[in-house]
C-alpha positions in Angstrom: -133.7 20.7 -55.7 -131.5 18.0 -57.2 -128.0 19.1 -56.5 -128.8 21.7 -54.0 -125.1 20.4 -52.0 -123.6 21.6 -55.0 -124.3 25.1 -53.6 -123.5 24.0 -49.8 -120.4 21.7 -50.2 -117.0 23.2 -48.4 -115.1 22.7 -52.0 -112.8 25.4 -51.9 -111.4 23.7 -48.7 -112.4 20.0 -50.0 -110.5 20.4 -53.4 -107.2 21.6 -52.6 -107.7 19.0 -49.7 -108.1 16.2 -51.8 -105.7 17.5 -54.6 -102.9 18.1 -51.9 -102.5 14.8 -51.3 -100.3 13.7 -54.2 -99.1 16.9 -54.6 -97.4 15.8 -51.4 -96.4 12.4 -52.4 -95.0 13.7 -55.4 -92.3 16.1 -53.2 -91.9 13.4 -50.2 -90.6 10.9 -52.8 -88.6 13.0 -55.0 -86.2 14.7 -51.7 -86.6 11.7 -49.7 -84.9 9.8 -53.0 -82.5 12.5 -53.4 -81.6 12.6 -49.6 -81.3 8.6 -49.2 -80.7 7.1 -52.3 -79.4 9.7 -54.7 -77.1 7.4 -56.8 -79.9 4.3 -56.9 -82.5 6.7 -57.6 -81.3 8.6 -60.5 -79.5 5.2 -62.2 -80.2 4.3 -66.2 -79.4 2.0 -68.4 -77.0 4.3 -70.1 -74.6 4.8 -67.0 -74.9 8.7 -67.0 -75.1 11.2 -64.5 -78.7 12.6 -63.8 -79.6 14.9 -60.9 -83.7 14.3 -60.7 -85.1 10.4 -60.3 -88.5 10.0 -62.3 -91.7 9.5 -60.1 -91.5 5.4 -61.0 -88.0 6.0 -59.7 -88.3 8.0 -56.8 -92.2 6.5 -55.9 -92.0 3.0 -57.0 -89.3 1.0 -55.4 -88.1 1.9 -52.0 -90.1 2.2 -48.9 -90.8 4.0 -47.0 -91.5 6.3 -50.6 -93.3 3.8 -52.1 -96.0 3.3 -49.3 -96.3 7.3 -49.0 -97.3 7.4 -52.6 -99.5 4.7 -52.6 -101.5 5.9 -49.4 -101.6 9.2 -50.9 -103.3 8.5 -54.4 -105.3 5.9 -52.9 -107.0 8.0 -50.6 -107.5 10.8 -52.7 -109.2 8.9 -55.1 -112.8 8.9 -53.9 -113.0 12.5 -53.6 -111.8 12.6 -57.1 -115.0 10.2 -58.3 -116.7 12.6 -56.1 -116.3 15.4 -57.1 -116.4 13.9 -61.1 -119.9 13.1 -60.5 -120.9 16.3 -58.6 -119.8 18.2 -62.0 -121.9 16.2 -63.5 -124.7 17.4 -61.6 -123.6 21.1 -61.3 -123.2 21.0 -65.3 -126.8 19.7 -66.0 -129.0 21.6 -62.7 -126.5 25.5 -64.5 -127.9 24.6 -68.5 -130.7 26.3 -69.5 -133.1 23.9 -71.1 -132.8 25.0 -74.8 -129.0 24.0 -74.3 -129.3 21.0 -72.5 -129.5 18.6 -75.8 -126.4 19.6 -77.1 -124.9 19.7 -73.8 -125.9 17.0 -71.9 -123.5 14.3 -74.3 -120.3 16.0 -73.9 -121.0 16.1 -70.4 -121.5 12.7 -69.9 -118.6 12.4 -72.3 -116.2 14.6 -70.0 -117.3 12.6 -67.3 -116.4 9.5 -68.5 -112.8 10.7 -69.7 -112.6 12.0 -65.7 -113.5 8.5 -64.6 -110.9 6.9 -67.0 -108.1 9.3 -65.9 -108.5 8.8 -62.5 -109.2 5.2 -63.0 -105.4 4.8 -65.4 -103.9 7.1 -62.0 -105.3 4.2 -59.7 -103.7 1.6 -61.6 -100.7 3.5 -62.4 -99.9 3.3 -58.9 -101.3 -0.1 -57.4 -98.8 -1.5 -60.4 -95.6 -1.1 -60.7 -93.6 -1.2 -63.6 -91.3 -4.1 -62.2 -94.4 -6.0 -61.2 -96.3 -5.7 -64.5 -94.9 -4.0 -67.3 -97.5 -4.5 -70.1 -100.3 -2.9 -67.6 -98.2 -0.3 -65.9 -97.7 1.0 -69.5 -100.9 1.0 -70.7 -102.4 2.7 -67.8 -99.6 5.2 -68.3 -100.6 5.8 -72.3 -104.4 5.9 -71.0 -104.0 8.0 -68.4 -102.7 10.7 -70.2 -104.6 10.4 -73.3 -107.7 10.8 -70.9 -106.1 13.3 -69.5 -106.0 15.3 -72.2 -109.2 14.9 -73.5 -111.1 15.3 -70.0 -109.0 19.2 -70.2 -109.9 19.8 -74.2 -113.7 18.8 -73.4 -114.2 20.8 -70.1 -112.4 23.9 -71.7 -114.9 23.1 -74.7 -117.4 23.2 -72.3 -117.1 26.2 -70.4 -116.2 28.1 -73.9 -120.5 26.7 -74.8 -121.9 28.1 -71.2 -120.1 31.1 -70.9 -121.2 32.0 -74.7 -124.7 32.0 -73.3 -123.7 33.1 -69.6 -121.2 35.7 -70.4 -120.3 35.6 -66.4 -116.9 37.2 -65.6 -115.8 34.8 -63.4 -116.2 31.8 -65.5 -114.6 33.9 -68.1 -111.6 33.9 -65.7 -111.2 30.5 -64.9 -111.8 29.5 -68.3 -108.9 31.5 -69.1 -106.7 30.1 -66.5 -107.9 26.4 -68.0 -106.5 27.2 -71.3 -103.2 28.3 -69.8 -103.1 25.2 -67.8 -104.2 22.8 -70.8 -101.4 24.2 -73.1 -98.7 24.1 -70.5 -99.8 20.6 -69.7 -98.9 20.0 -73.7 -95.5 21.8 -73.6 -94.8 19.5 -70.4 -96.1 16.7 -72.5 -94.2 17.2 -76.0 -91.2 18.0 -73.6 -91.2 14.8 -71.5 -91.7 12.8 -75.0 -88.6 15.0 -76.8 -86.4 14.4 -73.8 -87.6 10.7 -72.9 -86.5 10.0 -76.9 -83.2 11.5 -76.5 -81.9 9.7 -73.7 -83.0 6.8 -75.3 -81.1 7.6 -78.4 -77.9 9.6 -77.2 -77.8 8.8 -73.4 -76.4 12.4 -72.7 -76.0 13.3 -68.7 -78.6 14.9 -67.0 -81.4 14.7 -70.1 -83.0 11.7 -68.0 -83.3 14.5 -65.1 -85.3 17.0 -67.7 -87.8 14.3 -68.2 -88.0 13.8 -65.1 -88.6 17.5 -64.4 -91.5 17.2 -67.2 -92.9 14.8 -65.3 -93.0 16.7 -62.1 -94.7 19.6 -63.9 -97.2 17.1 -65.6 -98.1 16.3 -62.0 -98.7 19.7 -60.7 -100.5 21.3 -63.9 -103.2 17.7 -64.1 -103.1 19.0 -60.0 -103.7 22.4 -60.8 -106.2 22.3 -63.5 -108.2 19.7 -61.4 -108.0 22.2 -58.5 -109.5 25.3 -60.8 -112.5 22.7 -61.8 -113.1 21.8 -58.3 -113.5 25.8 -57.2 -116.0 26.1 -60.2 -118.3 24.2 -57.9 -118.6 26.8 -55.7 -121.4 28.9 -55.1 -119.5 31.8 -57.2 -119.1 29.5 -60.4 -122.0 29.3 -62.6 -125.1 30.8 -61.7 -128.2 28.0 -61.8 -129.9 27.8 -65.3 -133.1 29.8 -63.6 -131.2 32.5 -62.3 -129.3 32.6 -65.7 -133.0 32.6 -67.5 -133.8 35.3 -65.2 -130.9 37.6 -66.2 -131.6 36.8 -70.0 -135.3 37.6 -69.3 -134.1 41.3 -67.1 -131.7 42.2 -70.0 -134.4 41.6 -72.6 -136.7 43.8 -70.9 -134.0 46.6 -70.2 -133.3 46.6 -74.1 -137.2 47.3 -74.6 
């Protein structure tokens, strides 16, 4: 059966594997920056006191932080294009057939958001901003757009099959999805708010809330990621036979 490994694959110790990785990279840089270079790494153009660096501060000019990062989103990256294509397998092998046309498009839709995001986080980190501004922005803006629609379209998702699944344990990590999603828009609308008034007022320590917004950008897109990753194990969504068969049981019982 086509995506059988779906069923087989270690992901609840592959995921976190994989997602720990920059989860890592994300603390060494930030203590390592405050331990070594507290003064260089929390400097701004407005000359004020700040008490966190941002990650292209912290991640993206000194060694031996900058090589840590770098290793560390580098080599999670193929797991994450792995694990984007097995949900796109798990998704199509767990939809019944008379679902599968409206389905199958935002799927591959989702999918191709995934690839984008962790295509922008790729590039996000192979460029600095010192080394190419225009690109290191742009992968920056893109990155997070995709980010945000990859989130809105899987929770989109899951809301469609468990309407026709009614499973309780998809019903629980859809919930923990939507509570990820919307803090990963408070962290969002926060780092924007803060990021505008340092720019405007250059008040101490408002650089450091961004900063802190970025952190927790980090650790939900980690987090979410993590949750999708455990839906591909064998206690996420049941197959769309076995899901026929339970439709076909309950129809019976009712008779």
């Amino acid at each position: 059966m086509p995506g059988s490994y779906i069923d087989t694959f270690p992901w609840k110790k592959f995921g976190p594997g994989v997602l720990s990785l920059p989860t890592f990279g994300l603390f060494f840089c930030v203590i390592y920056s405050l331990r070594y270079y507290f003064e260089e790494a929390n400097a701004t153009h407005c000359n004020v006191w700040n008490f966190l660096p941002s990650i292209s501060a912290a991640a993206g000019s000194r060694e031996p932080q900058m090589s840590v990062w770098w290793y560390c989103i580098v080599l999670h990256t193929p797991g994450r294009y792995f694990t984007a294509c097995s949900h796109l397998v798990y998704y199509n092998t767990r939809t019944t057939e008379r679902w599968k046309h409206v389905n199958y498009p935002w799927i591959i839709t989702i999918l191709l958001f995934n690839f984008v995001e962790i295509t922008a986080l790729l590039l996000l980190t192979l460029v600095t901003s010192t080394s190419d501004f225009g690109l290191h922005k742009t992968s920056f803006i893109t990155f997070l757009f995709s980010s945000v629609a990859y989130m809105l379209g899987t929770i989109w998702l899951h809301t469609s099959l468990y309407s026709h699944t009614a499973q309780a344990k998809l019903g629980v990590s859809l919930r923990y999805k939507k509570m990820l999603f919307t803090f990963y828009l408070c962290c969002l609308l926060g780092a924007a708010y803060f990021y505008w008034r340092h720019n405007t007022y250059c008040e101490p320590s408002v650089y450091s809330m961004f900063s802190l917004c970025e952190y927790l950008l980090v650790l939900t897109n980690v987090g979410f990621h993590c949750n999708a990753v455990l839906d591909l194990t064998p206690t996420g969504l049941p197959s769309s036979s076995s899901s026929d068969a339970i439709r076909r049981r309950i129809s019976l019982d009712i008779l």
